[in-house]
C-alpha positions as CSV (number, residue, x, y, z in Angstrom):
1,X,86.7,-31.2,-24.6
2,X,90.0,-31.2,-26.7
3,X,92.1,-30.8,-23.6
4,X,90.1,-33.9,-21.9
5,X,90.4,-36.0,-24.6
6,X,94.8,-35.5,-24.7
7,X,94.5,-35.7,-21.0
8,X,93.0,-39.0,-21.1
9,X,95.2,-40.2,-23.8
10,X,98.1,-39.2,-22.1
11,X,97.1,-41.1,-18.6
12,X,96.0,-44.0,-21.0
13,X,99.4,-44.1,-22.5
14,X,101.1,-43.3,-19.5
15,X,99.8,-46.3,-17.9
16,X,100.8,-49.0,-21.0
17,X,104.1,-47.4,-20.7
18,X,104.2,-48.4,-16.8
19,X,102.5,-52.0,-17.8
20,X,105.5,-52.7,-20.5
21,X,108.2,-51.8,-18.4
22,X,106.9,-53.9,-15.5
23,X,106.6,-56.8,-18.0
24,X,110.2,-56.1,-18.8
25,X,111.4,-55.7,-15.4
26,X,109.4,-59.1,-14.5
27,X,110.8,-60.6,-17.8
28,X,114.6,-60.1,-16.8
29,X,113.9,-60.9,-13.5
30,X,113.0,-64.0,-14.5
31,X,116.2,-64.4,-17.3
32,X,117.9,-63.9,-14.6
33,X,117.1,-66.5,-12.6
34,X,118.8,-69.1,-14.6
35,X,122.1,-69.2,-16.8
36,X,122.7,-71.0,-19.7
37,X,125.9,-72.1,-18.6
38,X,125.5,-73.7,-15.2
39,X,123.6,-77.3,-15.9
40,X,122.0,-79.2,-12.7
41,X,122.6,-83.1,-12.2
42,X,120.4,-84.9,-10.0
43,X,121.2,-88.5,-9.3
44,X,119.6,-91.5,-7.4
45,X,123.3,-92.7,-6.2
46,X,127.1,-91.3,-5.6
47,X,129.7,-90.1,-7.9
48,X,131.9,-92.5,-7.0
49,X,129.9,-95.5,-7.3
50,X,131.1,-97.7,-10.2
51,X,128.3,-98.4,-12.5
52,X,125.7,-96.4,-13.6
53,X,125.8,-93.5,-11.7
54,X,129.8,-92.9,-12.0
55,X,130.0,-93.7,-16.1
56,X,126.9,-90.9,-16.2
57,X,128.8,-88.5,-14.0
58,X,132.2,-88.9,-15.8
59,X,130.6,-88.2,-19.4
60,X,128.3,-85.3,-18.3
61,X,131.6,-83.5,-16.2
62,X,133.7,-84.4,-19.1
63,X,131.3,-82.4,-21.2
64,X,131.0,-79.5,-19.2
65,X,134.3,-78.8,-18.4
66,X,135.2,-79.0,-22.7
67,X,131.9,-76.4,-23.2
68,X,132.8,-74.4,-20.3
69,X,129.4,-75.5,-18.4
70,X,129.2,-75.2,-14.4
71,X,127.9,-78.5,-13.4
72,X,126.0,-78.5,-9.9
73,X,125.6,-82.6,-8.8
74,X,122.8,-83.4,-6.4
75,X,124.1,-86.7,-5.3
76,X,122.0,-89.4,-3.2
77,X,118.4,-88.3,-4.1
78,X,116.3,-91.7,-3.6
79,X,113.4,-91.9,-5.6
80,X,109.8,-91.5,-3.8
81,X,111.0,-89.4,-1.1
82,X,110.4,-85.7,-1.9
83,X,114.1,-85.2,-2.2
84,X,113.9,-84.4,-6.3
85,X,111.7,-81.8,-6.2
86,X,113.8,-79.7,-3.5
87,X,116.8,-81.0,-5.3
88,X,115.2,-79.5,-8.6
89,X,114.2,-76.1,-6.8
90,X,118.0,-75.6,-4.7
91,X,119.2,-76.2,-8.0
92,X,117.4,-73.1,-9.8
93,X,117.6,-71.1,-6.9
94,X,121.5,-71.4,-7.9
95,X,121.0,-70.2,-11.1
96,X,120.8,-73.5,-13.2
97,X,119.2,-73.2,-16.9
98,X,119.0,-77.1,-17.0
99,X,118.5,-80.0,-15.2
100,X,119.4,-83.7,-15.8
101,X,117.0,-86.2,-13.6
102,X,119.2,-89.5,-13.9
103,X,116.6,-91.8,-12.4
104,X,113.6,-93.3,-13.9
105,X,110.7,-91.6,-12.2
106,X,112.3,-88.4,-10.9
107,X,109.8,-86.9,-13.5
108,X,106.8,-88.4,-12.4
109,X,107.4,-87.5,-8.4
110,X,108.7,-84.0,-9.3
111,X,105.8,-83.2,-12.1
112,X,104.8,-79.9,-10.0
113,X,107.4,-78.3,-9.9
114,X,108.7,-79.5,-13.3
115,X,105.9,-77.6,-14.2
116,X,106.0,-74.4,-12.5
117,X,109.3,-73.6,-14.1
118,X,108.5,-73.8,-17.5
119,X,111.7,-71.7,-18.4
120,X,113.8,-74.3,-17.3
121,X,114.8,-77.5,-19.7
122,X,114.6,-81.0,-17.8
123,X,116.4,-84.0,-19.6
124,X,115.5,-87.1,-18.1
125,X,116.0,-91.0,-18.9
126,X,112.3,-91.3,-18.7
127,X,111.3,-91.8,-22.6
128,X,107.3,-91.7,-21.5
129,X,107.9,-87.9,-20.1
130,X,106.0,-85.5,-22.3
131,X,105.6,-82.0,-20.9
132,X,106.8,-79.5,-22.8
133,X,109.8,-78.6,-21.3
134,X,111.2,-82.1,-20.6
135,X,113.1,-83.7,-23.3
136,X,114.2,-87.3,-22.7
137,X,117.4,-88.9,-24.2
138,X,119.2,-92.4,-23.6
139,X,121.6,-94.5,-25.5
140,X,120.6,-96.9,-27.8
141,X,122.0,-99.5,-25.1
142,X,119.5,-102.3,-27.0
143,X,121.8,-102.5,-29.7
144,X,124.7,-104.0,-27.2
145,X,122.5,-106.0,-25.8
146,X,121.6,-107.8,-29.0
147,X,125.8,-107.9,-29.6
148,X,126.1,-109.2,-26.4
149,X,123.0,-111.7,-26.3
150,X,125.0,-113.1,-29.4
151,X,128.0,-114.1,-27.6
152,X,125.8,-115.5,-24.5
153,X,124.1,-117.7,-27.0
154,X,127.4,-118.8,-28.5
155,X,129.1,-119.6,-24.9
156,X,126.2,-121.4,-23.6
157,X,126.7,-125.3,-23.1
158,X,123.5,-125.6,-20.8
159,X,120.8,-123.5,-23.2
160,X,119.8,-121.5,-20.2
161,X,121.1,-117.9,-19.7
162,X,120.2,-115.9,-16.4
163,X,119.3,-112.4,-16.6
164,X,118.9,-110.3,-13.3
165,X,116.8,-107.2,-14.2
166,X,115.6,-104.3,-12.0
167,X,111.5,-103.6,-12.5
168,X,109.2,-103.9,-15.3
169,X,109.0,-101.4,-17.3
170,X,109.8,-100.5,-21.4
171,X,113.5,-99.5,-20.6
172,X,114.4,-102.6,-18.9
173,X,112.0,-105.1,-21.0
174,X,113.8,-103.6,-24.2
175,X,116.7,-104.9,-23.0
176,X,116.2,-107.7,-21.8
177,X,114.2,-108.8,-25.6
178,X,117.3,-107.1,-27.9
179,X,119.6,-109.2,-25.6
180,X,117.6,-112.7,-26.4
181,X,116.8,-111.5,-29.8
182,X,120.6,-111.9,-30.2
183,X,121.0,-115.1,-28.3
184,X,118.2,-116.5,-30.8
185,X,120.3,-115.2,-33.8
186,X,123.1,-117.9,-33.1
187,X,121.1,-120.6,-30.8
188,X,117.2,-121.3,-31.1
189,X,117.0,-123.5,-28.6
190,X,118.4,-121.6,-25.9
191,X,115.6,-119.7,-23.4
192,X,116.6,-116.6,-21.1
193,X,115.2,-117.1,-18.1
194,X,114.6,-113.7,-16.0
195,X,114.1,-112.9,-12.5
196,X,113.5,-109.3,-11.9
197,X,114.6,-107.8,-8.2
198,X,112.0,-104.8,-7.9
199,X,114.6,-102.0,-8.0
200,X,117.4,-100.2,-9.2
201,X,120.2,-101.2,-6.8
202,X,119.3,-103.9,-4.1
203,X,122.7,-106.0,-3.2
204,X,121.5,-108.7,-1.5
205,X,118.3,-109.2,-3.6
206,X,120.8,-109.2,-6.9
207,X,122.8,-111.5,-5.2
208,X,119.8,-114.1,-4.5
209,X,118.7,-113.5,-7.7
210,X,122.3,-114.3,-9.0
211,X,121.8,-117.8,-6.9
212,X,118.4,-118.5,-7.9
213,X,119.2,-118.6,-11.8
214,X,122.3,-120.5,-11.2
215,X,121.0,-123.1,-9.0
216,X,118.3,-123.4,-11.7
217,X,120.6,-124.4,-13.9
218,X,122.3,-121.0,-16.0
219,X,125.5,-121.4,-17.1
220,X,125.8,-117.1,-18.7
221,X,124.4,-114.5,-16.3
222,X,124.4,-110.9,-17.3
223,X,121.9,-108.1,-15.4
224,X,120.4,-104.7,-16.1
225,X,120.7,-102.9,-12.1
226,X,123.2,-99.7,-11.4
227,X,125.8,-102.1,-10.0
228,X,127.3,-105.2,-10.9
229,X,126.2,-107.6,-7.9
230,X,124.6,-110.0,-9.2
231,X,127.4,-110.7,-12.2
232,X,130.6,-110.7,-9.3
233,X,128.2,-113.1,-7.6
234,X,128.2,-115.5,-10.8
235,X,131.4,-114.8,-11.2
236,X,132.7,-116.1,-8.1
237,X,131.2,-119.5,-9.0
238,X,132.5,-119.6,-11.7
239,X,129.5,-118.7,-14.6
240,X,130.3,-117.0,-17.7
241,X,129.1,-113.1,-17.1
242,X,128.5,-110.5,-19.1
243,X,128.7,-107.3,-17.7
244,X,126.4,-103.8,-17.8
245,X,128.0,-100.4,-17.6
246,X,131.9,-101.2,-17.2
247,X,133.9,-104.3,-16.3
248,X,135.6,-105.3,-13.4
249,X,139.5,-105.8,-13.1
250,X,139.1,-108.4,-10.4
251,X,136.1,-110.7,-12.6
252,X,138.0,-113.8,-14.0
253,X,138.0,-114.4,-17.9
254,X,134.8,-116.0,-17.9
255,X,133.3,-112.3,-17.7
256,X,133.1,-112.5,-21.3
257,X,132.8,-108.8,-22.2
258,X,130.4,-105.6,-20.8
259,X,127.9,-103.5,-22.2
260,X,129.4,-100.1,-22.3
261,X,128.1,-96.5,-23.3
262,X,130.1,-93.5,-23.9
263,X,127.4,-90.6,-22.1
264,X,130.1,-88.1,-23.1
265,X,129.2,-88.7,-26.8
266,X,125.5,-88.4,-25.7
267,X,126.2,-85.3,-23.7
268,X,128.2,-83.6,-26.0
269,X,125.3,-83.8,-28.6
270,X,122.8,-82.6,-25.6
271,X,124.8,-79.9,-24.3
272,X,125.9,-78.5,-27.2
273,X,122.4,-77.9,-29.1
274,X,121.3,-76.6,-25.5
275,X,124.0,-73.9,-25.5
276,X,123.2,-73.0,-28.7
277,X,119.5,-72.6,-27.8
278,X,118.4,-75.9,-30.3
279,X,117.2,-78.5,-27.6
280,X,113.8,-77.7,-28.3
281,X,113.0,-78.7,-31.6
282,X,114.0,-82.3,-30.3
283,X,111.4,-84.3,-28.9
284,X,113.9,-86.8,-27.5
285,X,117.8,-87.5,-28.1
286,X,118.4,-91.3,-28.9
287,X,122.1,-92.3,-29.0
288,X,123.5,-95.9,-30.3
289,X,126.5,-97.1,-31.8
290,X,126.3,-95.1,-35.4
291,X,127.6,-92.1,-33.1
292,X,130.0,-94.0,-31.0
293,X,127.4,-94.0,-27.7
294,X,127.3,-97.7,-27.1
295,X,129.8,-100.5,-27.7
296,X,130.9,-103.6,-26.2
297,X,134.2,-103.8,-23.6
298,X,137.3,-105.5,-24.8
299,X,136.4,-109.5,-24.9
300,X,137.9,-111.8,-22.7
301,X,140.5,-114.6,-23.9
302,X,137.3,-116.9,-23.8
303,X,136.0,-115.1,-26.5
304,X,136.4,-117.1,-29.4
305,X,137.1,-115.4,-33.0
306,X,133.4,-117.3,-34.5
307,X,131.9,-115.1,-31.2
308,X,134.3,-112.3,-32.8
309,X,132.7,-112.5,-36.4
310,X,129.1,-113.0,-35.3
311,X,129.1,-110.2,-33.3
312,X,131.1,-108.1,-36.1
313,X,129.3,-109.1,-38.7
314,X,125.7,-108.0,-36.4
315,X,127.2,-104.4,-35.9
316,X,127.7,-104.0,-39.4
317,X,124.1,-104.4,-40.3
318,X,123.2,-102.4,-37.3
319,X,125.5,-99.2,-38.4
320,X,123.9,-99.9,-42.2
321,X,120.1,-99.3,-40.8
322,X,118.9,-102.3,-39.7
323,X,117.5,-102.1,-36.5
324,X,117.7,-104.9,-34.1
325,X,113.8,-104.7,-33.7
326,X,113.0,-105.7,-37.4
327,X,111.9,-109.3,-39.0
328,X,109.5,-111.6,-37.5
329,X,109.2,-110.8,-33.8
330,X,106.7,-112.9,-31.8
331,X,106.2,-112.3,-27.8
332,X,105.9,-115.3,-25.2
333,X,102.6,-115.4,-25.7
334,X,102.4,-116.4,-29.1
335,X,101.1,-113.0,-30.4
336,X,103.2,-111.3,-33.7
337,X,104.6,-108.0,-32.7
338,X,106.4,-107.3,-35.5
339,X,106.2,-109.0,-39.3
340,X,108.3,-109.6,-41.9
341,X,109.9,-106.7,-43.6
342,X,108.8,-104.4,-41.1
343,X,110.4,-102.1,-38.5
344,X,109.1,-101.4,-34.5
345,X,108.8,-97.9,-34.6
346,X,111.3,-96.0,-32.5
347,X,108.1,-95.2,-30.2
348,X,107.0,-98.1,-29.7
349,X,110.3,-99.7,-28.8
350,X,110.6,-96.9,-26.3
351,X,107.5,-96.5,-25.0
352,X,105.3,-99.9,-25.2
353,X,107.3,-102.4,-24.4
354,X,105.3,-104.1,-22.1
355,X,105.6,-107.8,-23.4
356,X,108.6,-110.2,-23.5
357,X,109.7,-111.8,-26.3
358,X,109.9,-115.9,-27.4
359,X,112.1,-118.1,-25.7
360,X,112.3,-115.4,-22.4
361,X,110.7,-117.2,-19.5
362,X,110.8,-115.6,-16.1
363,X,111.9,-117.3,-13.0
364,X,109.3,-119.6,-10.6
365,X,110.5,-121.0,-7.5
């Protein structure tokens, strides 16, 4: 009975030894599938685009190369064709530990297999992403936009200012309210007047947007798309332009300044709580000025030194805590979204901005 007894115990433990070392064989297997130090980058455009898809390349490669970091780039992956989600799984099979989706709804398209690699760490420029494993991050590029909807306001003769914007959703209708927020700061009676084109990066449809706005009578265009069509178009007839992303060296000195980021200070900051294993006690990564993320370009010679101060004396009061979103706020509508002495929450200016604020009309034939 004895004997049976250690026999079965034996065979028992035998077999939880076998169990344990397949979970550990299974474990490594899978450690192994990714390294910390090689980072995926998928984007909707080319490196060597200007705009939006070089600035974020330059900044995350910049990184990389400082943290020792091999970046693998995924280049050309349009949105709703089935492209991220092989992009996503090439890029594991590779060995990649992380993945940056650069376009809006690479997260929603590529939510299955996002899913199924739970190991892996996604950082997207979708704020509304929430699984586990996904950690959005942006610059606080509102905060430029208010410095910037400051000078429009100031440079404007005809109290209409034209601003082309891609779709409609909280990303781009944050920026386009900080921007006449600041506009409102310096001129009251000025109205923005937006026509949206559908999409990230359309050439001709910025360009007619461009005309429309100017035909109806905008004498300061600026745009929120990947690339600066729609702001070369104003600037060839001769509209003061302000630009998004970087400036142009052949724009005349009526482009009047650009919003600018620095994504290698918002990379560095990503990167290097990643390699140190950190990332995950943040539930997103939201950059602005305070950190040296977002600025405004060098000013034109039309930039006059009241512009200057204005703008100065706003960034100031940003750096010192008060956020652009703060104060009596009403929407188009008429309806109060934010009262007096009180401060949007940072979740609510990045996830429910689904209204436009007073004084921003959009375009009607």
């Amino acid at each position: 009975m004895n004997n049976n007894r250690i026999r079965n115990i034996l065979i028992i433990s035998g077999f939880l030894v076998m169990l344990l070392i397949a979970g550990f064989l299974i474990y490594n297997g899978r450690r192994r599938d990714y390294d910390e130090r090689i980072v995926g980058f998928i984007m909707n455009g080319r490196i060597e685009e200007n705009g939006w898809n070089s600035e974020q390349y330059n900044g995350i490669k910049e990184v990389c190369d400082d943290l020792d970091i091999k970046l693998l780039v995924r280049e050309s992956i349009e949105e709703g064709t089935g492209k991220c989600s092989e992009a996503i799984e090439d890029l594991i099979n590779k060995g990649a530990g992380a993945i940056v989706l650069l376009s809006y709804n690479y997260v929603q398209e590529a939510g299955d297999v996002i899913n199924a690699n739970k190991n892996i760490i996604f950082y997207t420029t979708d704020a509304e992403s929430g699984a586990d494993n996904v950690i959005p991050f942006f610059s606080r590029l509102y905060q430029a936009r208010y410095l910037s909807g400051i000078i429009a306001g100031m440079a404007t003769e005809s109290g209409k200012i034209g601003y082309v914007a891609a779709m409609d959703n909280s990303e781009v209708n944050r920026g386009i309210n900080a921007f006449a927020l600041g506009v409102q700061r310096v001129n009251k009676d000025a109205v923005v007047i937006v026509e949206r084109t559908g999409g990230w990066e359309n050439e001709s449809a910025e360009v007619a947007a461009a005309d429309k706005l100017i035909d109806a009578g905008v004498d300061v265009l600026t745009c929120h798309q990947n690339m600066g069509y729609s702001v070369e178009e104003a600037d060839r007839k001769g509209i003061y332009t302000i630009g998004y992303h970087s400036g142009s060296d052949e724009a005349s000195d009526k482009l009047l300044t650009s919003i600018e980021c620095d994504w290698s200070a918002i990379y560095n900051i990503i990167l290097s709580e990643y390699c140190k294993g950190t990332s995950g006690r943040q539930k997103h990564y939201w950059i602005g000025i305070e950190d040296g993320a977002v600025s405004l370009a060098p000013y034109s010679d039309l930039v006059t030194d009241d512009m200057k101060a204005e703008v100065s004396k706003a960034k100031d009061e940003i750096i010192s805590g008060r956020d652009v979103f703060s104060g009596v706020i009403f929407d188009n509508k008429g309806e109060l979204r934010c009262m007096r002495g009180e401060t949007m929450t940072d979740d609510n200016i990045l996830n429910n901005v689904d209204w436009l604020v007073k004084g921003v009309q959009l375009y009607e034939e």
